[in-house]
C-alpha positions in Angstrom: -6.8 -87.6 -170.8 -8.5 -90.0 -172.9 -7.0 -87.4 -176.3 -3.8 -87.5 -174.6 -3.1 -91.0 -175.0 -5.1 -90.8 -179.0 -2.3 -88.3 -179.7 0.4 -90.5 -177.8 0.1 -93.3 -180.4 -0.8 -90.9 -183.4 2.8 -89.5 -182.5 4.4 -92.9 -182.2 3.0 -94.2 -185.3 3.7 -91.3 -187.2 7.5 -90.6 -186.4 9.5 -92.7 -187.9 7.6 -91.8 -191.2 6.6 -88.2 -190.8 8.6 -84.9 -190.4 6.3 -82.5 -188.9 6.4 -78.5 -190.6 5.7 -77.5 -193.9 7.5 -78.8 -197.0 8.3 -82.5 -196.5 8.6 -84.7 -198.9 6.0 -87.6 -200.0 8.3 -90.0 -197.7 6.3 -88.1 -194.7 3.2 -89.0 -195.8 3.6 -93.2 -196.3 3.3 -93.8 -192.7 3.8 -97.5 -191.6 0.7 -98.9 -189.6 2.8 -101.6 -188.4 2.3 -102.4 -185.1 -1.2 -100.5 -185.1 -3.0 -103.1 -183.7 -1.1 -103.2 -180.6 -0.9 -100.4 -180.3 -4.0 -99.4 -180.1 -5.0 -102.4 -177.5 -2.1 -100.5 -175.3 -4.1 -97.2 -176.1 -7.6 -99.2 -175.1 -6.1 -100.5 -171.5 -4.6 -97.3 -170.9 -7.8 -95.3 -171.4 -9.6 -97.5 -168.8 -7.0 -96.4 -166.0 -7.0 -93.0 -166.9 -11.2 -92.6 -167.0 -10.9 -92.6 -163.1 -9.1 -89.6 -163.6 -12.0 -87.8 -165.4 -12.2 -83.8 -166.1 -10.0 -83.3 -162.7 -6.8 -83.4 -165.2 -8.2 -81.7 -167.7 -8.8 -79.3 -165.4 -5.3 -79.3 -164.1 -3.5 -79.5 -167.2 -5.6 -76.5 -168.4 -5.2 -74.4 -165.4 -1.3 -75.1 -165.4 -0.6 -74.2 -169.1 -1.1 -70.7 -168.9 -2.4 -68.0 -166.4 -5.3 -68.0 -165.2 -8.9 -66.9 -167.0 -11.7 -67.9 -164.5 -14.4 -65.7 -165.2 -13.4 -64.7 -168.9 -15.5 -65.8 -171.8 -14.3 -67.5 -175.0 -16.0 -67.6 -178.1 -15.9 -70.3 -180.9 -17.2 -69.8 -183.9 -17.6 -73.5 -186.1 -18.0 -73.3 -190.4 -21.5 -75.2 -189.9 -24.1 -76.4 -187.8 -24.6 -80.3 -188.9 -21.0 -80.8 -190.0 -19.8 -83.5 -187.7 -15.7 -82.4 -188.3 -16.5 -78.9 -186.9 -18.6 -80.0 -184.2 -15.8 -82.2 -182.9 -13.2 -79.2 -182.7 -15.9 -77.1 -180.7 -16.1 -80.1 -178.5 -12.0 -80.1 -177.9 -12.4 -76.9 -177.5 -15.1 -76.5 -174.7 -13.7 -79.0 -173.3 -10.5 -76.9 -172.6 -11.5 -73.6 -171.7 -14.7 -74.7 -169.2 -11.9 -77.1 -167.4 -9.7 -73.9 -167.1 -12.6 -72.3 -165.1 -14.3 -70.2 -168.1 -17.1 -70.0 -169.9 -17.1 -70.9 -173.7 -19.6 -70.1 -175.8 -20.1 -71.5 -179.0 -21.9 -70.5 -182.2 -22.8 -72.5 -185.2 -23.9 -71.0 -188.7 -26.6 -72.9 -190.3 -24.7 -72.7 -193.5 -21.1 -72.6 -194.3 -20.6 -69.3 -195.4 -19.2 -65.7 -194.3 -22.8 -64.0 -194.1 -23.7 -66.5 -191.4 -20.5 -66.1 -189.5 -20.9 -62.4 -189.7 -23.7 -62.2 -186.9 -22.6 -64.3 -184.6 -18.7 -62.0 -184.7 -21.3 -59.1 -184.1 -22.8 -61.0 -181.1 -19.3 -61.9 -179.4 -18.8 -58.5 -179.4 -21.9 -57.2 -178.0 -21.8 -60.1 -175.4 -18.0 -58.5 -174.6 -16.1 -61.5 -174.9 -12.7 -62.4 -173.9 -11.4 -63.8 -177.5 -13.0 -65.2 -180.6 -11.8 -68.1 -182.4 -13.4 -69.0 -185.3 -12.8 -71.3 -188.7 -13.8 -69.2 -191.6 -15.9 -69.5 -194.6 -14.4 -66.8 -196.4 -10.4 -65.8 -196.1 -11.7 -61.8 -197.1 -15.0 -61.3 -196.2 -14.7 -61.3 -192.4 -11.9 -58.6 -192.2 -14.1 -55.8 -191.0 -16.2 -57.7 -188.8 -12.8 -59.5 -186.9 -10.9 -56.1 -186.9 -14.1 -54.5 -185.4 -13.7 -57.5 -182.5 -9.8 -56.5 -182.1 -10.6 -53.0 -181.6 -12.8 -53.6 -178.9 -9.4 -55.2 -177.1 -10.9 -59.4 -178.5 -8.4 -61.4 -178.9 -8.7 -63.0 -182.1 -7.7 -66.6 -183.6 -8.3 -68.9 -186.1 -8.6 -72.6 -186.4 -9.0 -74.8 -189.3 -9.2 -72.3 -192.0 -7.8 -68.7 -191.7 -8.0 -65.1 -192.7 -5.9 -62.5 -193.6 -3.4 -61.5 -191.1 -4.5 -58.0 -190.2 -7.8 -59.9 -189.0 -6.1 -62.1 -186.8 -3.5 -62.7 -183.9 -2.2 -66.0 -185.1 -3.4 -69.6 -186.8 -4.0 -72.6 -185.5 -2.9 -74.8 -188.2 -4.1 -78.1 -188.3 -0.8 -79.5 -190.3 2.1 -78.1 -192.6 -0.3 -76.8 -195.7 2.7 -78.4 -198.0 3.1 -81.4 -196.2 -1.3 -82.2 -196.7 -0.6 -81.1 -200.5 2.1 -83.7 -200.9 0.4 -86.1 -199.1 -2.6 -85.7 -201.0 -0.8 -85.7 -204.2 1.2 -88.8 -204.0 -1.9 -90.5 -203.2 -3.5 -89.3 -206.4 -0.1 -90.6 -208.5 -0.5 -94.1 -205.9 -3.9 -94.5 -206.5 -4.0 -93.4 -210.2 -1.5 -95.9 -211.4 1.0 -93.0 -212.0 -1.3 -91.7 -214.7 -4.2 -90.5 -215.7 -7.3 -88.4 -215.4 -8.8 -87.2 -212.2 -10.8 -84.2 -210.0 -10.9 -82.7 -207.1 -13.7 -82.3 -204.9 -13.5 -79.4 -202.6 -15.7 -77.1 -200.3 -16.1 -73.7 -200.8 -14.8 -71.7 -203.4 -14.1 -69.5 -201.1 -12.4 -71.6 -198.4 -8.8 -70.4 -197.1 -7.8 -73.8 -196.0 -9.0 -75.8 -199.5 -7.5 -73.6 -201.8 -4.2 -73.3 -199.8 -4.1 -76.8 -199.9 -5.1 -77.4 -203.8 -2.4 -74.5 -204.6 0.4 -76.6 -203.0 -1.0 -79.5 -204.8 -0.9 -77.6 -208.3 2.4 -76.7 -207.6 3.8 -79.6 -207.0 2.3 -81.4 -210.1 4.7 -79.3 -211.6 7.5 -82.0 -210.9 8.1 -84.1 -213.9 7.2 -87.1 -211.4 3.6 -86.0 -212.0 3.8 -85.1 -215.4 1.3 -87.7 -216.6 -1.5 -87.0 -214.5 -4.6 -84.5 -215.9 -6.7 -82.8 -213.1 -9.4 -82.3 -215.4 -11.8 -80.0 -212.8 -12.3 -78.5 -209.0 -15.7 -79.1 -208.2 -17.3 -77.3 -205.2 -19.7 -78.8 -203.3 -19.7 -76.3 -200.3 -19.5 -78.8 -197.5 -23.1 -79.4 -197.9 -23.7 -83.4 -198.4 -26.3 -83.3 -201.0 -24.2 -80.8 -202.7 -21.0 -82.9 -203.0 -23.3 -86.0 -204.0 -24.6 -84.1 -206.7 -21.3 -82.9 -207.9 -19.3 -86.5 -207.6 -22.3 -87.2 -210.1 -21.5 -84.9 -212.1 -17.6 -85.5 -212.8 -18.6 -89.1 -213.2 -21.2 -88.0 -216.2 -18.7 -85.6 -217.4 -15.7 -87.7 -217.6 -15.6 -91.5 -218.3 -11.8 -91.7 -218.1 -12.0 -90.6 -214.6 -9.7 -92.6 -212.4 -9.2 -90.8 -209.1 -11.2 -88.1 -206.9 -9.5 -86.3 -204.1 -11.3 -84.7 -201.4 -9.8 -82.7 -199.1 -12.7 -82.0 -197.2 -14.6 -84.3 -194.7 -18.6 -83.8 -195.6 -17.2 -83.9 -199.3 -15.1 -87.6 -199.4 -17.7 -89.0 -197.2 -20.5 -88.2 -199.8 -18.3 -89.4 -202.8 -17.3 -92.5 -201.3 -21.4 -93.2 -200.7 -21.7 -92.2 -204.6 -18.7 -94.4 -205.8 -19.9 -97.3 -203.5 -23.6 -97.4 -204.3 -22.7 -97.0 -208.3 -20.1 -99.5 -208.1 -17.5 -97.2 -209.8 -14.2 -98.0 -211.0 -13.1 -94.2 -210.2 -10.9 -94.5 -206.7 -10.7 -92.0 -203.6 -8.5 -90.6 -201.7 -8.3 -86.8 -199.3 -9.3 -85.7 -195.8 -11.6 -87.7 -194.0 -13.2 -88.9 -190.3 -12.3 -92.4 -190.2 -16.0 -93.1 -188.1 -17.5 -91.8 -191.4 -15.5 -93.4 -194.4 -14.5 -97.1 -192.4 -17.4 -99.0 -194.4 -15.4 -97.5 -198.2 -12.0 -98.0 -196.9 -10.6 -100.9 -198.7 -8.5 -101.7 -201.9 -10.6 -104.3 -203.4 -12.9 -103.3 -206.0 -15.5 -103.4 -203.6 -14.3 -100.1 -201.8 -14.2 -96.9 -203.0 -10.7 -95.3 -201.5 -8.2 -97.4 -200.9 -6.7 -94.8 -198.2 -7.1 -91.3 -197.0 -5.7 -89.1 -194.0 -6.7 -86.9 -191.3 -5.8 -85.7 -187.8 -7.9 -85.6 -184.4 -10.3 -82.8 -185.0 -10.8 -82.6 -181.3 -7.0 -81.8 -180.9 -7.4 -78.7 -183.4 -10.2 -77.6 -181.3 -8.4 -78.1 -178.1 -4.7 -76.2 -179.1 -7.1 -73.6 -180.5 -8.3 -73.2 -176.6 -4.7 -73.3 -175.2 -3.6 -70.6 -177.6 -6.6 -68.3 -176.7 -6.3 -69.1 -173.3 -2.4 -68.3 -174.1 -3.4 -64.7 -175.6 -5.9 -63.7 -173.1 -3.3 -64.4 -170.1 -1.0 -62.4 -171.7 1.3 -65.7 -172.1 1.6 -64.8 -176.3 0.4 -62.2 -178.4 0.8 -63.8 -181.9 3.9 -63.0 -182.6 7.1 -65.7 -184.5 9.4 -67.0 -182.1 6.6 -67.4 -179.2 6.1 -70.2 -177.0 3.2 -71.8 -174.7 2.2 -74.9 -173.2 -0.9 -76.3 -174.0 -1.4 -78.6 -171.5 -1.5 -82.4 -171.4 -0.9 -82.7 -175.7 1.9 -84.6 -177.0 3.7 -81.7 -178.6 3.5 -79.1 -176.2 5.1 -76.8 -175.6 4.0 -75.3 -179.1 6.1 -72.3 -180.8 4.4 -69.4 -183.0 5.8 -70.2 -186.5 5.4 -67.8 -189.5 2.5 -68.4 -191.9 3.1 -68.3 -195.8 0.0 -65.5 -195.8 2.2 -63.4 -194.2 0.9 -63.8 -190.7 1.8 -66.0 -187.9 0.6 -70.0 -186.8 0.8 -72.7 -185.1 1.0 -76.2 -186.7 -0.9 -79.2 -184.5 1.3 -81.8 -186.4 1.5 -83.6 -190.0 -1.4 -85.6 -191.2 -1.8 -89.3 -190.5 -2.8 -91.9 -193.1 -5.9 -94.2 -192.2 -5.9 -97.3 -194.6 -7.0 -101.0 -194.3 -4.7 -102.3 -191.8 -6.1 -98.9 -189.2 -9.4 -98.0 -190.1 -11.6 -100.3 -187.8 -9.8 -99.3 -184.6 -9.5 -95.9 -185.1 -13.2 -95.3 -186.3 -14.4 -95.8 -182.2 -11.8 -93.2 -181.7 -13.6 -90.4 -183.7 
């Protein structure tokens, strides 16, 4: 209940600035936080009414979305142990399936690759589970091991970062992968002056969600509106914190020029911003980040390191991942466009099976919200 009313005002803030779906333009992403306090106090009083309610309507919600699973077993397979973003969609997720009367079991890889996610598919599959969902470390290297799973009648999603289709049911998209590039790249022009050098700061190489997202930015640098800005590198720091320290160093050392990083990860822009901080850099911020991690460098004096950044509730992309397993294993969907399914007490649901630009099928949570000054403290005791 207490996410319900998060993504309430999320939605209210957002709409008169956002278009949710792929392909908007950078108007979607310059959200007005006008208001926010408020609104937020509204969200506060609200919360304390609906805590009396506790898991009984999660429980109803769950049970009413789709058909019922008591007694089948979901699996959720996270890109890392220790990464705080990942453990907080495995929360939203548990949270949803064990209220509908399941059991959930989730696995976390000590590091953020495919070799580590690669035992614990084998396992869900020994351990005869219902459905797997799992955000991947590698968009190729899990094919066999997830086709293995369908064969043996899994159902099979993803969350967060996908696969190839012919591993997969559907995606649970977190937002539009062009609307988070044109976000991200207006903030670079914003940020940058309108010129200039800058890098990006990524995950893995090997990261579906990443490189979708820095291919839509490439492409649309390709407007003239962008023509004087140089991405000089994409650095990888593979989600690992010392990692993307040690590699924020590095484009520092390399470049002086450097005016702007963007991270579009979570464990990366958290360890730049440290970096930037500490060294008292000139060189600005922006990407994906958990505003309970980055509200001490969110600022635009020259005391902060990134001015603004966005996001969306973690917890909300483990939570429709849930309803849409819960939604294939009842029988409610089976992946394909044009498909509908409640997910129970969220904002947008009903939710409706889009196509995917890999080819495949997903389903899009909503756009991405920008956390800046005038939000930051009230939304980083939110998550």
């Amino acid at each position: 209940m207490k996410k319900k009313l998060v993504s309430m005002f999320m939605t209210v803030s957002m709409v008169s600035a956002l278009l949710a779906g792929c392909g908007s333009t950078a108007a979607t992403t310059a959200s007005s936080s006008a208001g926010t306090g408020a609104a937020v106090s509204s969200v506060a009083a609200a919360q304390e009414d609906a805590a009396a309610a506790g898991s009984n309507a999660v429980a109803t919600a769950a049970a009413a979305s789709t058909g019922s699973v008591k007694g089948k077993t979901f699996g959720i397979i996270i890109r890392a142990a220790g990464n705080p973003y990942a453990e907080k969609e495995a929360q939203g997720f548990k949270e949803v399936i064990e209220a509908a009367g399941a059991t959930c079991i989730v696995k976390e890889p000590e590091t953020a690759t495919a070799d580590a996610q690669i035992p614990m598919i084998q396992s869900l599959i020994s351990q005869k589970v219902n459905s797997i969902a799992i955000a991947s470390n590698d968009v190729n290297a899990l094919t066999a091991s997830l086709q293995e799973a369908m064969k043996a009648g899994i159902k099979v999603s993803t969350l967060d970062s996908n696969v190839v289709p012919q591993a997969r049911q559907v995606f649970v998209n977190q937002a539009g992968t062009n609307e988070i590039g044109q976000a991200l790249m207006d903030a670079v022009l914003d940020i940058s002056g309108g010129s200039g050098d800058w890098a990006i700061l990524s995950a893995s190489s090997q990261s579906a969600n990443q490189n979708a997202w820095i291919d839509a930015m490439k492409k649309i640098m390709k407007d003239s509106k962008y023509s004087k800005l140089n991405l000089l590198e994409v650095a990888y720091g593979d989600d690992e914190p010392q990692k993307s320290t040690d590699q924020t160093q590095a484009l520092l050392s390399k470049y002086p020029n450097l005016k702007v990083i963007c991270s579009p990860t979570t464990v990366g822009i958290s360890a730049a911003a440290k970096v930037l901080q500490d060294q008292k850099s000139k060189v600005k911020l922006t990407g994906l980040g958990l505003p309970s991690e980055m509200s001490e460098y969110i600022g635009t004096d020259a005391e902060h390191s990134c001015p603004y950044m966005f996001l969306w509730n973690p917890e909300d992309v483990g939570k429709l991942s849930a309803y849409t397993s819960i939604a294939l294993v009842s029988g409610t969907i089976t992946g394909k466009k044009g498909e509908t399914f409640k997910a129970g007490d969220m904002t947008s649901s009903p939710y409706t099976i889009g196509a995917c630009s890999d080819g495949g099928t997903e389903v899009i949570l909503g756009p991405p919200y920008k956390f800046d000054p005038s939000n930051i403290t009230k939304w980083k005791e939110v998550y």
